[in-house]
Structure formats: C-alpha cells, structure tokens
C-alpha positions as CSV (number, residue, x, y, z in Angstrom):
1,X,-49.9,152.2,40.9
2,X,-51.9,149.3,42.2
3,X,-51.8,145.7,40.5
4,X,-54.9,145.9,38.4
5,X,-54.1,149.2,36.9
6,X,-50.3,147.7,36.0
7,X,-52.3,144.8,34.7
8,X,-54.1,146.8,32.2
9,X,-51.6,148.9,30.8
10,X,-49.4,145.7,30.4
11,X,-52.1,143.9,28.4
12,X,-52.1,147.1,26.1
13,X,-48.9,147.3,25.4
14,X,-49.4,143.7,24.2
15,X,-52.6,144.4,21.9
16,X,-50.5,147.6,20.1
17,X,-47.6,145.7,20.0
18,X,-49.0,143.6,17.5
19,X,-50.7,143.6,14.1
20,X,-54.5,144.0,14.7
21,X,-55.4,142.1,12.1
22,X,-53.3,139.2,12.5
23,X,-55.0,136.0,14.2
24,X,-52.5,133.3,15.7
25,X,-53.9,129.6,16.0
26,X,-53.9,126.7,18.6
27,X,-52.0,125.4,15.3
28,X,-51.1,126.1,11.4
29,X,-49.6,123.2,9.2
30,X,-46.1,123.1,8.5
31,X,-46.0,123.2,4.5
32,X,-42.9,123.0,2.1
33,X,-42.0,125.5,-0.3
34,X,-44.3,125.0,-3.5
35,X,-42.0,125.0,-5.6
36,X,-40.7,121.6,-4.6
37,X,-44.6,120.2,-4.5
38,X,-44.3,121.3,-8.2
39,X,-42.7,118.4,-9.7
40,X,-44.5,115.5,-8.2
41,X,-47.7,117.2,-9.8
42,X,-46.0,117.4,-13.0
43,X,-45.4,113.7,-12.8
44,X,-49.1,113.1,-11.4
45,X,-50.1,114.8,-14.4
46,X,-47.9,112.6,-16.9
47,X,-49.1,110.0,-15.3
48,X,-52.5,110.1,-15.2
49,X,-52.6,108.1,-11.8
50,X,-54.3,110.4,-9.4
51,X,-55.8,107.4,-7.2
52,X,-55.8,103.7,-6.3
53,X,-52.5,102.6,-5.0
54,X,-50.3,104.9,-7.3
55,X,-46.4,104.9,-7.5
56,X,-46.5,107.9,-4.6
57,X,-49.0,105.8,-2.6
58,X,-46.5,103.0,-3.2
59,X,-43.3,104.7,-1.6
60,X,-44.7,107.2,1.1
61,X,-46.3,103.5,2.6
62,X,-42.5,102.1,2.3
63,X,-41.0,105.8,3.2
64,X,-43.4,106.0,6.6
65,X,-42.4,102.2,7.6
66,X,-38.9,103.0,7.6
67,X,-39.1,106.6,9.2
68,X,-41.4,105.3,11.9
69,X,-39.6,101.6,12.7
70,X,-42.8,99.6,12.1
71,X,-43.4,96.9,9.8
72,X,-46.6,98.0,7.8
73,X,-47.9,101.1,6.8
74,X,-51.6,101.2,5.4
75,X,-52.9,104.7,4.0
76,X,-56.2,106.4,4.2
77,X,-58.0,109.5,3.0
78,X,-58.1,110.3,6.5
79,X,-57.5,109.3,10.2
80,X,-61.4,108.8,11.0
81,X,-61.9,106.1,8.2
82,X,-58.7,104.1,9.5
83,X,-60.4,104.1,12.9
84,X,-63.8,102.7,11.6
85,X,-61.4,100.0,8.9
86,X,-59.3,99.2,12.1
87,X,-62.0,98.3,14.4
88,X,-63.6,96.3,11.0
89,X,-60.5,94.7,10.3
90,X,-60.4,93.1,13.5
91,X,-63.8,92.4,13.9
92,X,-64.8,94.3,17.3
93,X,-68.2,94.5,18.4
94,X,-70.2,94.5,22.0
95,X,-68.1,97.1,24.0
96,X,-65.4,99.0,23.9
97,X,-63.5,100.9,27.0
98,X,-62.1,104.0,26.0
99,X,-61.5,107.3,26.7
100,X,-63.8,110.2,27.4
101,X,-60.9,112.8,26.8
102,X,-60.1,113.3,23.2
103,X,-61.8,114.3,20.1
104,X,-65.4,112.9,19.3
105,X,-64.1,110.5,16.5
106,X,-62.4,108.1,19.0
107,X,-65.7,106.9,20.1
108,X,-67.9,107.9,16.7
109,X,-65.5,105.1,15.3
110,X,-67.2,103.0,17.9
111,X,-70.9,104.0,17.3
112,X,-70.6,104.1,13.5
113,X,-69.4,100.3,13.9
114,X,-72.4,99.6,16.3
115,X,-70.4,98.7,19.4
116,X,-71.1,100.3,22.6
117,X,-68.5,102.6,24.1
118,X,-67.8,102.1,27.9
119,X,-65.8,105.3,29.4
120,X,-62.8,104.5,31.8
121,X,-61.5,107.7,34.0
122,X,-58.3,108.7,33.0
123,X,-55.1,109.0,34.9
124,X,-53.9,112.5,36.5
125,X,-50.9,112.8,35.0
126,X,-50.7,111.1,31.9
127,X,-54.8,112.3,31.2
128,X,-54.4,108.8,29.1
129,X,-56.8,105.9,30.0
130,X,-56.0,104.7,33.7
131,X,-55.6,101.0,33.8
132,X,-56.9,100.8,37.1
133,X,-59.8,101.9,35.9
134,X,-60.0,99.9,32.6
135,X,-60.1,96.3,34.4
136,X,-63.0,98.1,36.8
137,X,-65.2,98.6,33.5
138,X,-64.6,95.3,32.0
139,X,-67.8,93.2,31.6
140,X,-68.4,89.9,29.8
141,X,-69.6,92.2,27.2
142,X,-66.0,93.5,26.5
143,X,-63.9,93.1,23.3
144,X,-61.5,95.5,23.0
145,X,-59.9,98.8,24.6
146,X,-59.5,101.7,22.6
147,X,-57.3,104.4,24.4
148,X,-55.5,107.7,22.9
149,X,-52.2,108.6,23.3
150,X,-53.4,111.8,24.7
151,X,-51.3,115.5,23.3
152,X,-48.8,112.3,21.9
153,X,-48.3,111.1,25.9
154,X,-48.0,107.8,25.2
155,X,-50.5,105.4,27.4
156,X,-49.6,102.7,30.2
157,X,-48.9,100.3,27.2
158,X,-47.5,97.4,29.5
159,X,-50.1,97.5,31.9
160,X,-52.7,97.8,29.2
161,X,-51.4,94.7,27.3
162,X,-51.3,92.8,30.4
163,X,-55.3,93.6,30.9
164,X,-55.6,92.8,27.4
165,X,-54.0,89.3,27.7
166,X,-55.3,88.2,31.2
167,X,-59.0,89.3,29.6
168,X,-58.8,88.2,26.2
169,X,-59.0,91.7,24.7
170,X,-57.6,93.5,21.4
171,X,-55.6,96.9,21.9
172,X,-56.1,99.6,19.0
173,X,-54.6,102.4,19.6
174,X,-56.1,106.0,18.5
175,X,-52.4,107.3,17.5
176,X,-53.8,110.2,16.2
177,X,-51.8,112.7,18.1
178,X,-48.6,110.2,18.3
179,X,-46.4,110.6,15.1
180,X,-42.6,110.1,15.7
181,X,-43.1,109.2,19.3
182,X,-41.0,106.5,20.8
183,X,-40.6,104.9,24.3
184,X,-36.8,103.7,24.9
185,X,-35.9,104.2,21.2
186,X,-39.1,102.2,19.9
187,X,-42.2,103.3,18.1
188,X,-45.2,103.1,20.7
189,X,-47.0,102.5,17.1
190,X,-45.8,98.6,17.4
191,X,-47.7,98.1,20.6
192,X,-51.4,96.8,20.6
193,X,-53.2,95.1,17.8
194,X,-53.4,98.6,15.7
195,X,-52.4,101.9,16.1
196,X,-54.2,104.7,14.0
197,X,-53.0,107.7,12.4
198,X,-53.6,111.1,11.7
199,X,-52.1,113.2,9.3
200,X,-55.1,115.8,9.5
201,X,-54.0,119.7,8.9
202,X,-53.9,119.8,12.7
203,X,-51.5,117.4,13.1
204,X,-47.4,117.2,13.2
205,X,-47.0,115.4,9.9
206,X,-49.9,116.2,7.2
207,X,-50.9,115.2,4.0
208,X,-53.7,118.2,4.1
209,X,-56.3,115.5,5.0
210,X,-54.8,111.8,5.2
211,X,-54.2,108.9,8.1
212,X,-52.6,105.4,8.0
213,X,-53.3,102.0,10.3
214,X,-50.1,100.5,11.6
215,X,-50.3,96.9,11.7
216,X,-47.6,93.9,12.6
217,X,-48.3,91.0,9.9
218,X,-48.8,91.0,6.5
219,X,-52.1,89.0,6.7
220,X,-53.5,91.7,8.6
221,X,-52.3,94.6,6.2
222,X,-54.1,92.5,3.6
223,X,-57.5,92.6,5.1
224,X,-56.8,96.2,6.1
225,X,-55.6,97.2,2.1
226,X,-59.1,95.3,1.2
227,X,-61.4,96.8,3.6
228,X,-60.4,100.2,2.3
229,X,-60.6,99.3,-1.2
230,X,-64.0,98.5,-1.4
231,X,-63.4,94.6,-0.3
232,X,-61.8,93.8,-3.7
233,X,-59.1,90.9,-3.1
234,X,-58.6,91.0,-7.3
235,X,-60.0,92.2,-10.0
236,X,-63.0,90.3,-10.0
237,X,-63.1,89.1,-6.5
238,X,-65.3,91.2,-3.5
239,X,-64.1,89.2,-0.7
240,X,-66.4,91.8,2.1
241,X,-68.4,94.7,2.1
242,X,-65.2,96.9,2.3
243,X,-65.5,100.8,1.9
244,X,-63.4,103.3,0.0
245,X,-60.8,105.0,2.2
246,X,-57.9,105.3,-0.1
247,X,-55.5,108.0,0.0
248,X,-54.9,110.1,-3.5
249,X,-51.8,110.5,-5.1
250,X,-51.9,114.6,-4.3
251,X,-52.2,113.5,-0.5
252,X,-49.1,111.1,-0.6
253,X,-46.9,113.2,-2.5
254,X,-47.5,115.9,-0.1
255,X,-46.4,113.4,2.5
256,X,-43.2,112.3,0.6
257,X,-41.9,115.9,0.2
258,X,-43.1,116.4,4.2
259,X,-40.9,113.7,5.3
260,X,-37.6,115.6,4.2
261,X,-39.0,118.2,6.9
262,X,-40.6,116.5,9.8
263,X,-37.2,116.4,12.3
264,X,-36.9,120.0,11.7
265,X,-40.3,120.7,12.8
266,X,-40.5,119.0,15.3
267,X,-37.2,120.4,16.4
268,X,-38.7,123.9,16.2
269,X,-41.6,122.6,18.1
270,X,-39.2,121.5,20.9
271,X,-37.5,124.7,21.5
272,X,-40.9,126.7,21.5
273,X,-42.6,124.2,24.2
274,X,-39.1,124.7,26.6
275,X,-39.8,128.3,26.1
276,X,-43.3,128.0,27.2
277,X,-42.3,125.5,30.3
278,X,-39.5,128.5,31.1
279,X,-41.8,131.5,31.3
280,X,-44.6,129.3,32.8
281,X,-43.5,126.2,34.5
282,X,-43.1,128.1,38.0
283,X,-46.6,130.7,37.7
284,X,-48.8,130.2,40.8
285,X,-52.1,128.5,39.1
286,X,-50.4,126.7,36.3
287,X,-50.2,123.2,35.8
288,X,-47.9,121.7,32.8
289,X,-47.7,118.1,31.9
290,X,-44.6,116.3,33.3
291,X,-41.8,114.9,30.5
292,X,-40.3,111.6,30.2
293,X,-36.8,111.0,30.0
294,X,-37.3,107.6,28.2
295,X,-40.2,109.3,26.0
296,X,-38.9,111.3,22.5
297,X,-41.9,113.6,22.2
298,X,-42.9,115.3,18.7
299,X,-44.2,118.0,21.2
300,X,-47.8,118.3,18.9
301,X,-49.7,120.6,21.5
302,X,-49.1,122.6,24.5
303,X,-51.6,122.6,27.1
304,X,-51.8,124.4,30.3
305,X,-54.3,123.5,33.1
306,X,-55.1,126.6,35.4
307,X,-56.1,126.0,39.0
308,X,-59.8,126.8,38.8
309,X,-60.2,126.3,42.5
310,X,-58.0,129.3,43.8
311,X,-59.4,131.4,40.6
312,X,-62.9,130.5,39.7
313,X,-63.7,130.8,36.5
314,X,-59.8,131.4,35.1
315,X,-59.7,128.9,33.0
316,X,-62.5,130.4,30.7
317,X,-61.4,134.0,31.2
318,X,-57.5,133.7,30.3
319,X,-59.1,131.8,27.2
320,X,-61.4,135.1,26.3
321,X,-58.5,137.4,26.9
322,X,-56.2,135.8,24.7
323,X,-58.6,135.4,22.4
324,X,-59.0,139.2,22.5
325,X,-55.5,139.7,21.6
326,X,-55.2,137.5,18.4
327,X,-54.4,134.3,20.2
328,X,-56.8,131.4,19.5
329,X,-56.5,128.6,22.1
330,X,-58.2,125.6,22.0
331,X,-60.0,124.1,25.2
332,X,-58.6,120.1,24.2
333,X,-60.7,118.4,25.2
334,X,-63.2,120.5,26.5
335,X,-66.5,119.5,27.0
336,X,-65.5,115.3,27.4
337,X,-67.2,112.9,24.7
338,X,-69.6,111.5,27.4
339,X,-71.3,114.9,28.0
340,X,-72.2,115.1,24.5
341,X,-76.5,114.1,23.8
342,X,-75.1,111.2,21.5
343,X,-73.3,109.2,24.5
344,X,-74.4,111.5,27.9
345,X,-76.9,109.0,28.5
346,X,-74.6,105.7,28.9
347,X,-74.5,104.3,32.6
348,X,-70.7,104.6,32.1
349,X,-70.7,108.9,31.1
350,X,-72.0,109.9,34.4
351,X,-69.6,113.0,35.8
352,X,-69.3,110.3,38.9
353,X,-67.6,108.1,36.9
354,X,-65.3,110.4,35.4
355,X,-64.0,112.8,38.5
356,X,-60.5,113.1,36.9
357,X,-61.4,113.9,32.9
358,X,-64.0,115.8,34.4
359,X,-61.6,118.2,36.0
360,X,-58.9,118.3,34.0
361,X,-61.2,119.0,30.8
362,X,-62.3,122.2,33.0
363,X,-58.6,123.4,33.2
364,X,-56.9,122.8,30.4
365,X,-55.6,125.2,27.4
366,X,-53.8,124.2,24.6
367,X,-51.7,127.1,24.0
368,X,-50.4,127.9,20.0
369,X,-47.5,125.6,18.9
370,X,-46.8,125.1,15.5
371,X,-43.7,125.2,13.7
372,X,-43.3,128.5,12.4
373,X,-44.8,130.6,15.2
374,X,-42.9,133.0,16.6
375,X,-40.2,133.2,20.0
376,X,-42.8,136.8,20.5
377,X,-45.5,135.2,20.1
378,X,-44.6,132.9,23.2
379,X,-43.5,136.1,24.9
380,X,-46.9,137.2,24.9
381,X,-48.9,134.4,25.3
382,X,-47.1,133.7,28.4
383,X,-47.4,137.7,29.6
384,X,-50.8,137.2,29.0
385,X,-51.6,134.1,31.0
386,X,-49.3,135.2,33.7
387,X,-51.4,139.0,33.6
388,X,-54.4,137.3,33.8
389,X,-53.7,135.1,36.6
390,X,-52.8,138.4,38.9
C-alpha cells in the first residue's frame, strides 16, 4: 500500500470515528455548574443593583487583586473599552509602536483615540514586540509603546522599560491573552504603566463579555474608575468627558463564582498542551513555541507553525482538512493588523518592515485547547496534522 493511499484510509477512520455532527472549537468557555450561578442572581434580584459599582463589582475588584498579586483592579464591560480608558487615562497621543501580530483591537484602541500606530517587527521566538526593533521606530513623534503579551508569552518587559525610560515613554500593556501569568513568581500585570485585560468568552477567565485595567496607584485607579463612569468624580461633579464602560453585576458575579475554578482549568489546559507538544513536538514541519522555566503559563492557546517552505501551501491545507473533520482552528493572527485597508497604507505596515510577523502569521495554527476538550480529541488533531504533513 503506498503512503497516500495509507493516508486516506487513516483520515477516515478519523471522520467515522467521530460524531458527524459534532463541531470542536479553537476554544469553548469554561462555565460553572448553574446551579451555583443561581444564588448570586437571586441576590441580584433582591437587590435590585444590577449596575454601577454593585456589592459583586465591589468584591470580584478586591477578589482579582488578591488572586492576581497586584495592587488595583479596575472593571469593564469589556477588554476593548479598558484599552481606549487606558490609553485616555494616561493621556497618549502622537504615536504609538506596537505590534502588528494580534487581534485588530490592539491598534483600533489607538485609532479610535486618534494617535497614530507605528508597527515594530516582532521577535522570532517570543512573536512579542522585538525591542530592537522598538527603539528603530521611535521618532520625536513617540509617546508610548503598546505591545501584547502574545498567546500569554510574556514580552521583553526589562528591555522594554529600559527603552521606555531612556526615551521618556509610557508602557501599557495589551494583557489580553495574559491572565494568571507570572515571571519568577510575580504578575507580569505589575510591569508598565497599565496592563489590560480580557475576560472575553475566548479567554481563560470569563465574565461572558468583561475586561479590567491593572494599575499601581490609587490616583491612577481614580481617573481610571472616572473615565469609565462617565467622568463623574461625585454626584454632581463631571470632572472629563469620560464614557460608560462599567461592568454589570451579572458579569462580576459570573467572575466571582469563576475564580473558585480558574487553577483547575488552567491545570486541565496544561496537561492537554504537554499532550499536544508529545505527539507533535518532534513531526518534520512543525514548529512549537519554546517554554520558560521562570514563566507559569495559563496555557490560553496552542499554536503550531508548519514549515511552509518544504510544503507550500500546508499551512492552509492542514487548516481545510481539519476543518473537514469537525476541528475548527484559528489562523492567530492571520492576516497581521497592517495588511488590513484601515492601516496597510502607513509607511511603517509595509511587508518589508515586517519580515518576521509576516512569516510567522503565514504558518501559524492555533490548535483547540479549552478546558473540557477531550485527551481524543488531541489524538486526532494531532493524527491529522501529522497525516497531512506526509
């Protein structure tokens, strides 16, 4: 029997092995049981408070401090208004480096708040913002870097902060991806000026939709708290033209009862991704990212980066056969920010300026990873990739 016929039959055994109906995800959330969401709706509904800094508002700010090892928590409706209230709150404008791999609303933060975004490459390894590259692209123009801890990687914060201090910069870190993570036993949320959350559906630890700005003083988490409230300092005071970005009471009481859960998902999380790195960490045309000792990961995606040079057009084609088989991949972050018409036209998006994102965003598959997804279902997925690669 020659290879290609093997392959076939292999990839057959795979589709009828499974239910044809069933659809797996890049991701899923991880919810707890409804019966224990039950009570803290019968108390919303007591209460009355649905909104506006509410008692669950109140303890899941404390609850997320304490949990995370940073001094102050500020809540939002969702992770894309803390990024436009963070770069408001500290007053960015002109340009911005940042990163052209990651989701759009890292640099629609930037456009909504009408600074200019300036792409840096990124680094091969990390695929986080390469510092090398960050001083290269600083102009007199330059207020602030915003880079992503990419797949919860966390960034070159030293060497960042030292560009930052030698230029006169501010650091906000998009966090979105970075829940949990800690560098030597320390949140890498208490490094910059900010660091923003996500607590999107997608994400580790969700409040359905929800996000948060981590900040260091209490001065800060004022103007931040004010800025999302509409600017009010008091009851009768408007102290700026703030916005409303609150988070519900629903939203936080989702995140209280998700907090007695978290380590256990993320533990699950970690068990599936040393699966994955067993049955593919030694396949001929797959790249993984490299771990850190020093680094405790909350292991929020999965991606695989095939070696489109020795098999033209893999990356695309294992992508369309697992898609045939019920397993939905996500290209992160495929096609980069600066290809898009809004920004494709900046001097700084050119594909010249951007060799490394540019080739790593044609590679890379984030493979399904969520907390309750199944030891076969990695099986599969991996039989798959490895089938397709023959």
């Amino acid at each position: 029997m020659d290879m290609t016929s093997k392959k076939n039959i292999d990839n057959r055994q795979i589709r009828n092995s499974e239910n044809p109906r069933r659809k797996v995800y890049v991701t899923e959330p991880a919810l707890p049981p409804l019966s224990e969401f039950l009570p803290y709706l019968e108390e919303i509904w007591s209460s009355k408070r649905v909104t506006n800094n509410g008692q669950f508002h109140q303890q899941l700010e404390s609850a997320l401090a304490e949990y995370l090892g940073v001094e102050y928590v500020s809540l939002f409706s969702n992770g894309t208004l803390a990024l436009l209230i963070a770069l408001q709150a500290q007053k960015i404008t002109g340009e911005v480096i940042t990163t052209p791999y990651s989701f759009v609303a890292s640099t629609h933060a930037l456009n909504w708040n009408g600074i200019s975004p300036v792409f840096a490459d990124i680094d091969p390894v990390t695929l986080n913002l390469d510092p090398k590259k960050i001083e290269e692209a600083i102009t007199p123009e330059t207020t602030a870097i915003l880079p992503v801890h990419v797949y919860g990687t966390p960034c070159n914060i030293d060497a960042i902060q030292y560009l930052a201090d030698i230029y006169g910069l501010k650091v906000i870190y998009d966090a979105a991806h970075a829940f949990g993570v800690e560098r030597e036993g320390k949140s890498i949320l208490n490094f910059g000026d900010l660091s923003v959350l996500s607590f999107h559906g997608t994400k580790v630890y969700t409040t359905f939709e929800g996000g948060a700005i981590i900040s260091h003083d209490s001065a800060m988490k004022k103007r931040i708290d004010s800025l999302k409230n509409f600017g009010f300092a008091d009851e009768v005071t408007v102290v700026g033209p703030g916005i409303n970005g609150k988070m519900n009471e629903f939203q936080a009481a989702l995140g209280l009862l998700q907090l007695d859960y978290i380590d256990a998902s993320i533990e699950k999380r970690m068990k599936l991704s040393a699966k994955y790195t067993g049955l593919l960490g030694k396949v001929h045309g797959v790249t993984l990212l490299k771990s850190d000792k020093n680094i405790r990961h909350n292991y929020s995606y999965f991606p695989i980066f095939l070696d489109t040079l020795s098999f033209p057009g893999i990356r695309d084609k294992v992508y369309d056969v697992l898609k045939q088989h019920g397993y939905f991949g996500r290209r992160y972050f495929y096609p980069l920010i600066s290809s898009f018409p809004t920004y494709r036209g900046l001097p700084s998006a050119s594909s010249k300026n951007l060799p490394i994102a540019e080739r790593m965003s044609n590679q890379v598959i984030c493979l399904p990873l969520f907390a309750d997804l199944e030891e076969s279902d990695v099986d599969n997925i991996c039989t798959i990739v490895q089938n397709t690669l023959v």
